[in-house]
KEKE-3310 file (N, C-alpha, C; in steps of 0.2 Angstrom, whole numbers, plus 5000, padded with zeros to 4 digits):
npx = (4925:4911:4904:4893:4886:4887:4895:4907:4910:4902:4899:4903:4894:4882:4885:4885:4871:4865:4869:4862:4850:4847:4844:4843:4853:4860:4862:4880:4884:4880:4891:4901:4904:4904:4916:4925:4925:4930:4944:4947:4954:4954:4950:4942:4934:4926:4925:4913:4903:4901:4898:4884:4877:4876:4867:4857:4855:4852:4848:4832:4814:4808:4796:4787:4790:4792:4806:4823:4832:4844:4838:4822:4810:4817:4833:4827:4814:4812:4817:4818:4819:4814:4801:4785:4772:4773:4773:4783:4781:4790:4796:4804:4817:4831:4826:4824:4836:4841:4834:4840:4851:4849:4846:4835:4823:4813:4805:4794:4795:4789:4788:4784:4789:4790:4779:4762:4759:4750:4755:4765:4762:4759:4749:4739:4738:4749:4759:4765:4754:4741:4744:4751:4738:4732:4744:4741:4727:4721:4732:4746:4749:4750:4751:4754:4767:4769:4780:4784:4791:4793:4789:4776:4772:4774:4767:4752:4752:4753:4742:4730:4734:4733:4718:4714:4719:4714:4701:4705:4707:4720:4733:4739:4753:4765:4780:4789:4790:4805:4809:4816:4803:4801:4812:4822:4819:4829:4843:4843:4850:4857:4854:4844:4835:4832:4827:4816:4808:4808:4801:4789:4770:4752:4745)
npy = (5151:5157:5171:5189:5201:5210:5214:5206:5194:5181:5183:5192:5200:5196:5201:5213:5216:5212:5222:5232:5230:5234:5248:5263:5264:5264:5260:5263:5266:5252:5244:5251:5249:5233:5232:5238:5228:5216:5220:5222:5214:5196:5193:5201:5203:5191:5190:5203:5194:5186:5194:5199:5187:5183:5192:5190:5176:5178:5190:5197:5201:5209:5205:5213:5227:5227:5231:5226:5211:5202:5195:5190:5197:5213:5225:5235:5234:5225:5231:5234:5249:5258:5269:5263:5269:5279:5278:5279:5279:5275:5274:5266:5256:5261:5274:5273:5272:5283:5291:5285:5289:5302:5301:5308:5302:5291:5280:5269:5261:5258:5250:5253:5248:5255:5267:5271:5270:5272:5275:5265:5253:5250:5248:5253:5241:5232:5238:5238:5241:5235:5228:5237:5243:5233:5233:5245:5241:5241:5243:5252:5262:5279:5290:5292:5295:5300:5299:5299:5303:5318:5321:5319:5306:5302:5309:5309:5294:5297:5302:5293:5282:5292:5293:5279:5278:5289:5286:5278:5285:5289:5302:5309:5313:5323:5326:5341:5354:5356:5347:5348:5350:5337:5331:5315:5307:5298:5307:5316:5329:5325:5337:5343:5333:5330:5341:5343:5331:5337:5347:5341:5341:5344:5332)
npz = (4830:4836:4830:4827:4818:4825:4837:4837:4842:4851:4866:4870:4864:4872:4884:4881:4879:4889:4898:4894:4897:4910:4920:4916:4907:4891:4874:4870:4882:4889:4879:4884:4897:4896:4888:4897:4908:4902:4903:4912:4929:4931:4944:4949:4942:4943:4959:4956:4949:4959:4971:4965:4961:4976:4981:4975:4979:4995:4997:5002:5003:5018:5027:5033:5032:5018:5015:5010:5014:5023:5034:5039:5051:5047:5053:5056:5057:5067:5080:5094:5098:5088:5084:5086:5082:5071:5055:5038:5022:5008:4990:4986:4992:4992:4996:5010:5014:5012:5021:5032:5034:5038:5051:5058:5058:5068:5066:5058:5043:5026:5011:4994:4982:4970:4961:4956:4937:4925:4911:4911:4914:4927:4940:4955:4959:4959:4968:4985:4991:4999:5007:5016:5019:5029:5038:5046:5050:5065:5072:5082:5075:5074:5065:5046:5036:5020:5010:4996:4981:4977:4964:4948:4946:4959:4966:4963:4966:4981:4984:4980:4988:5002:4999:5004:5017:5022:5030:5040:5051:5055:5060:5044:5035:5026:5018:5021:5007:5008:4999:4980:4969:4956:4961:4967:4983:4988:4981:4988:4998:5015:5026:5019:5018:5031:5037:5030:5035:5048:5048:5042:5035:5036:5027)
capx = (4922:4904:4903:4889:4889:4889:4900:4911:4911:4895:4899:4904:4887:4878:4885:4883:4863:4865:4870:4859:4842:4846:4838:4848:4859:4858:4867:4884:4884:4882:4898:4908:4902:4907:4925:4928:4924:4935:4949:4946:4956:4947:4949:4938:4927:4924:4920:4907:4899:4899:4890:4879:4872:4876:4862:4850:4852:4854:4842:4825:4810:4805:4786:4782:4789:4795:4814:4827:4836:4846:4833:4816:4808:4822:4835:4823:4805:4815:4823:4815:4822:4808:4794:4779:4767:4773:4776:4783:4780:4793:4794:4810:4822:4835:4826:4827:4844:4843:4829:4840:4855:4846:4847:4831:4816:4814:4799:4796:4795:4786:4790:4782:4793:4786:4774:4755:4762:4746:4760:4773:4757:4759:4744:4740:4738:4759:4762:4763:4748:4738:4749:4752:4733:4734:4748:4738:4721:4721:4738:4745:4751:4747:4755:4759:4772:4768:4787:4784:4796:4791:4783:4768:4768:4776:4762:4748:4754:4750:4736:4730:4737:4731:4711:4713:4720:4711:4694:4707:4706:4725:4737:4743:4758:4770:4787:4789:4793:4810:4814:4812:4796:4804:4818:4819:4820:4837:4848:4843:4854:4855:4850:4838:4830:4831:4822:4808:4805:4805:4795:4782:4765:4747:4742)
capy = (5156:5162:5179:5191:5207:5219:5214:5201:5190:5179:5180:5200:5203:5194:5204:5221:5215:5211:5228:5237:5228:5237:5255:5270:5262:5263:5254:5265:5264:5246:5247:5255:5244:5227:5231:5240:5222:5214:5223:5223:5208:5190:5192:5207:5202:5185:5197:5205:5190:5183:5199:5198:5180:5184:5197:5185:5173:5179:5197:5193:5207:5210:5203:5216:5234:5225:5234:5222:5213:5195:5192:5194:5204:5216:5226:5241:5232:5222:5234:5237:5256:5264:5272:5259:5274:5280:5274:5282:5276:5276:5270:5264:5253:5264:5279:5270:5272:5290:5293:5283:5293:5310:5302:5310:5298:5286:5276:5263:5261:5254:5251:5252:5247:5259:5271:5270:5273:5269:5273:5261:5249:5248:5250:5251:5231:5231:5239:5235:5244:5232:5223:5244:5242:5226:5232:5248:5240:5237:5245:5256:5267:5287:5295:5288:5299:5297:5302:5297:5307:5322:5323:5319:5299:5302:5313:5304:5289:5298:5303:5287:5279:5296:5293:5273:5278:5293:5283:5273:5292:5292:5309:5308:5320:5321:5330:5349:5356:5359:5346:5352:5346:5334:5326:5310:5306:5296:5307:5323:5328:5325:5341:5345:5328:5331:5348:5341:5326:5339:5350:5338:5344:5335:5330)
capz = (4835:4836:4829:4824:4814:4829:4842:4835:4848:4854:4875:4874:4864:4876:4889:4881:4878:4897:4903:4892:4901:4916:4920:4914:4905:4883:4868:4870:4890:4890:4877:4888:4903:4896:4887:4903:4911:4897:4903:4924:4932:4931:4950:4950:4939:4947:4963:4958:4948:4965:4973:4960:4964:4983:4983:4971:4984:5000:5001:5003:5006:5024:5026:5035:5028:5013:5014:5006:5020:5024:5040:5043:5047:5045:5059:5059:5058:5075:5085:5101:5100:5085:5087:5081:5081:5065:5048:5034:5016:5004:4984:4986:4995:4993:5001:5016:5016:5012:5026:5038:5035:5041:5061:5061:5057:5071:5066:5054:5035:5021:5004:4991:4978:4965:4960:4950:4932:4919:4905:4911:4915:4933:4941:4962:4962:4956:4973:4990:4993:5001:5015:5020:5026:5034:5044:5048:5051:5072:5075:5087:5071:5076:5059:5041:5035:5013:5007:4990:4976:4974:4957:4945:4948:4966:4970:4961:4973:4987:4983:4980:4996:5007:5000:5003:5023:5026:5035:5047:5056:5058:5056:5037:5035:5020:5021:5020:5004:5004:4992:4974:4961:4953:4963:4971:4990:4987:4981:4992:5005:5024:5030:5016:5020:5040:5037:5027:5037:5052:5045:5039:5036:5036:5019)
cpx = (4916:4907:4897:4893:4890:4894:4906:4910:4904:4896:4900:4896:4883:4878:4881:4875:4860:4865:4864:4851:4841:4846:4844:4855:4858:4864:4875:4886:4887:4888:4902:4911:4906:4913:4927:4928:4930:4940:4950:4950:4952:4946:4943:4932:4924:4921:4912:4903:4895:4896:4882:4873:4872:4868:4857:4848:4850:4847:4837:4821:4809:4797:4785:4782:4791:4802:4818:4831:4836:4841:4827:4813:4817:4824:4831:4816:4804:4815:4818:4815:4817:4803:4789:4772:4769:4777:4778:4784:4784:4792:4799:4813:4830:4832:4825:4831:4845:4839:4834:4849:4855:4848:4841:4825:4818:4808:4800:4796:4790:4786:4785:4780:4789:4780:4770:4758:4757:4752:4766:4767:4758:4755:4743:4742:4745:4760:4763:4758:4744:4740:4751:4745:4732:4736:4744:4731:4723:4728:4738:4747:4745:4747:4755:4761:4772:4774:4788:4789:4792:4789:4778:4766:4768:4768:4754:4747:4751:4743:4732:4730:4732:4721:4709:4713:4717:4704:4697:4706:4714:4729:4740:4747:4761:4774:4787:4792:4802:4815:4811:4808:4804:4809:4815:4825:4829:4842:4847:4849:4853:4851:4846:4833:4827:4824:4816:4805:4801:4800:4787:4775:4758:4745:4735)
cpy = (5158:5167:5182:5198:5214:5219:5211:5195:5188:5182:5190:5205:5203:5199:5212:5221:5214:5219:5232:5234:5232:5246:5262:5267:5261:5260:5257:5263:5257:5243:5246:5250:5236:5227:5235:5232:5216:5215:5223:5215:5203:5190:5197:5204:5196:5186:5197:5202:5186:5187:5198:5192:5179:5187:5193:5180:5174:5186:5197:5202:5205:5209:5209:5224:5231:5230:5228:5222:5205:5190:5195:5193:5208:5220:5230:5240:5228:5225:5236:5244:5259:5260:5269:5264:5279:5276:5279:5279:5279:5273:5266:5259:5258:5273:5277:5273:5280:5293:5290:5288:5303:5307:5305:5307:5293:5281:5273:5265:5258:5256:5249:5249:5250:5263:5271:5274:5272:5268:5268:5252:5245:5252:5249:5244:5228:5232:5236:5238:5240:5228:5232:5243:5239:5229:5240:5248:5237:5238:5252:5263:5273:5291:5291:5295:5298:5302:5299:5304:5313:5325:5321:5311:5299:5305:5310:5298:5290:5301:5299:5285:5284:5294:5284:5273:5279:5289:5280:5279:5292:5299:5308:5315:5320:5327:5336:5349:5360:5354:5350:5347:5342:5328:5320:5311:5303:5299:5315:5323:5325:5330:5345:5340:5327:5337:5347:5337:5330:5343:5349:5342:5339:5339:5333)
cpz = (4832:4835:4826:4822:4818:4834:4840:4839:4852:4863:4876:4869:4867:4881:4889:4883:4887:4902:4900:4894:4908:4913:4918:4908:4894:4880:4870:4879:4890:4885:4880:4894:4903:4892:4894:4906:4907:4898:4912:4924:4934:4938:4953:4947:4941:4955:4960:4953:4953:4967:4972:4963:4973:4984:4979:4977:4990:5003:4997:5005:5014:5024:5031:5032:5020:5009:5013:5013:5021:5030:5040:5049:5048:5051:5059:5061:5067:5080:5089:5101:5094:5085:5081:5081:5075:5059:5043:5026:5011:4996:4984:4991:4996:4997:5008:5020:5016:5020:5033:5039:5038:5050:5062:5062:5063:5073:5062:5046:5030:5014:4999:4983:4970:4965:4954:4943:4927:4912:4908:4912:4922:4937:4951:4965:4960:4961:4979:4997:5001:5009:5018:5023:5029:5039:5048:5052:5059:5075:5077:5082:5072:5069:5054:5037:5025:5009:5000:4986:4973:4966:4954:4950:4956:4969:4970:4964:4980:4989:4985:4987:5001:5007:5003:5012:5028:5032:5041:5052:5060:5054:5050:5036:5029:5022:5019:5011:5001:4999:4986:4971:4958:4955:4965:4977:4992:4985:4984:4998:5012:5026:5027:5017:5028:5039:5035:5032:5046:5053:5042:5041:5034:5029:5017)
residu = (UNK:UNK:UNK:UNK:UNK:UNK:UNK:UNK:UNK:UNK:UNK:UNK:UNK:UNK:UNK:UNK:UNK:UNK:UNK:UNK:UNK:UNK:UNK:UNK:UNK:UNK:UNK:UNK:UNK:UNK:UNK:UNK:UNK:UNK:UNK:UNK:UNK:UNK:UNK:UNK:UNK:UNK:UNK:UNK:UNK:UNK:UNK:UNK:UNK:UNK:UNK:UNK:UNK:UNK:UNK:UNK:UNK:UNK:UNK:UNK:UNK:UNK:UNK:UNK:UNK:UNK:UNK:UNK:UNK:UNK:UNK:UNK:UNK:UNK:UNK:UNK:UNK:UNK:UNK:UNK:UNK:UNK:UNK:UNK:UNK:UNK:UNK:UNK:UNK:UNK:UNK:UNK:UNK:UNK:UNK:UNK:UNK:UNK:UNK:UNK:UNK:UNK:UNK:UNK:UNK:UNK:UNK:UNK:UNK:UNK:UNK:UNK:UNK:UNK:UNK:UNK:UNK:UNK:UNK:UNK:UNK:UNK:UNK:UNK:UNK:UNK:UNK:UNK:UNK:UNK:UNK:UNK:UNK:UNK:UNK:UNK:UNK:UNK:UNK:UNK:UNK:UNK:UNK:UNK:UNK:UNK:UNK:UNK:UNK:UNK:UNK:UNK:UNK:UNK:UNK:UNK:UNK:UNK:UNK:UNK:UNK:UNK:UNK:UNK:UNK:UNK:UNK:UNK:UNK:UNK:UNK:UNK:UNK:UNK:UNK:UNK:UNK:UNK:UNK:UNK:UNK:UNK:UNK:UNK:UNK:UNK:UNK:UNK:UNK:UNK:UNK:UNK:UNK:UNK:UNK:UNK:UNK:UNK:UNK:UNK:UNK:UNK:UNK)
# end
C-alpha cells in the first residue's frame, strides 16, 4: 500500500489536496471534508461524483450574458417576457440567483465573472468586460444597472465599467445603499436586495 507521512493513505491525501484547491476551504477543512466522504455511503458519494462531472459537462456560459446555463442562450436572455431595455451587471453567477429571487428585477443580466483585482492579478482583460460593450453598442438597452459587491474591488469595477459606458449616453444607475460596505450581492436578503434594486440611483 502506497502511503506518505501525512495522510497515510495515497487516494485519501489526494483527496484532502483536492478539497483544499477550492476557495474557502484550508488544510484542516479539507480534513474534515474527505473522512467525512470516507465515511458517507459509496452510493452518495458515487452521487455527487456524478453531479460533479454532470456540471463539468453539461453547463456551458450563455454567449450572450454569460450566466451559467445547459442552453444557449439561456431561459432569461430567451424569454419573451424581460425587459431588453435594461441590463444589470453582476460579478457573479450566483448573484443572479440572488437578484432573481427578489421577483423584482425584470431585465437582463450580465456577468462578469469577477472583479479587477491587481493583487490577485486579474486585470479588466480577465473579465467579460468587452462582450458587455458589444452587446450595448447599437441596442435598444435604456439603463445598465452596475450591481457589483459593494466594496473596494467591487467598487473599483464599477468604476471602471461606468467610465468605459458612460459616452454610449445611456442611464447608468447602481443599487441603493441599503446593502452594507463590504457585503456581497449573493448572500443579502430578499427584501434588502428588492429595496436596493428599487431604490437604485444614477451612478
Amino acid at each position: 500500500m502506497t502511503t506518505d507521512g501525512t495522510s497515510g493513505v495515497a487516494p485519501v491525501a489526494r483527496l484532502v489536496d483536492e478539497f483544499h484547491k477550492l476557495p474557502g476551504i484550508g488544510p484542516k477543512s479539507a480534513q474534515r471534508l474527505t473522512y467525512y466522504m470516507i465515511r458517507m455511503p459509496e452510493e452518495d458519494a458515487r452521487s455527487l461524483a456524478e453531479a460533479i462531472i454532470a456540471v463539468k459537462e453539461r453547463v456551458i456560459l450563455c454567449s450572450q450574458c454569460f450566466n451559467i446555463t445547459e442552453a444557449d442562450p439561456c431561459g432569461i436572455c430567451s424569454s419573451p417576457t424581460r425587459d431588453r431595455s435594461r441590463i444589470c451587471v453582476v460579478e457573479e453567477a450566483l448573484d443572479v440567483l440572488a437578484m432573481e429571487r427578489t421577483h423584482s428585477f425584470k431585465g437582463l443580466y450580465h456577468v462578469l465573472h469577477g472583479v479587477i483585482s491587481p493583487m490577485n492579478g486579474i486585470g479588466p482583460e480577465d473579465l467579460k468586460i468587452a462582450p458587455l460593450l458589444e452587446r450595448l453598442k447599437g441596442n435598444e438597452v435604456e439603463e445598465v444597472i452596475l450591481a457589483t459587491n459593494p466594496n473596494l474591488e467591487g467598487e473599483a469595477t464599477s468604476m471602471y465599467v461606468h467610465r468605459l459606458i458612460e459616452p454610449l449616453g445611456m442611464r447608468i444607475t447602481r443599487p441603493a445603499r441599503g446593502l452594507p460596505m463590504g457585503g456581497d450581492l449573493e448572500y443579502a436578503d430578499e427584501v434588502t436586495l428588492a429595496h436596493a434594486m428599487e431604490g437604485r440611483q444614477d451612478f
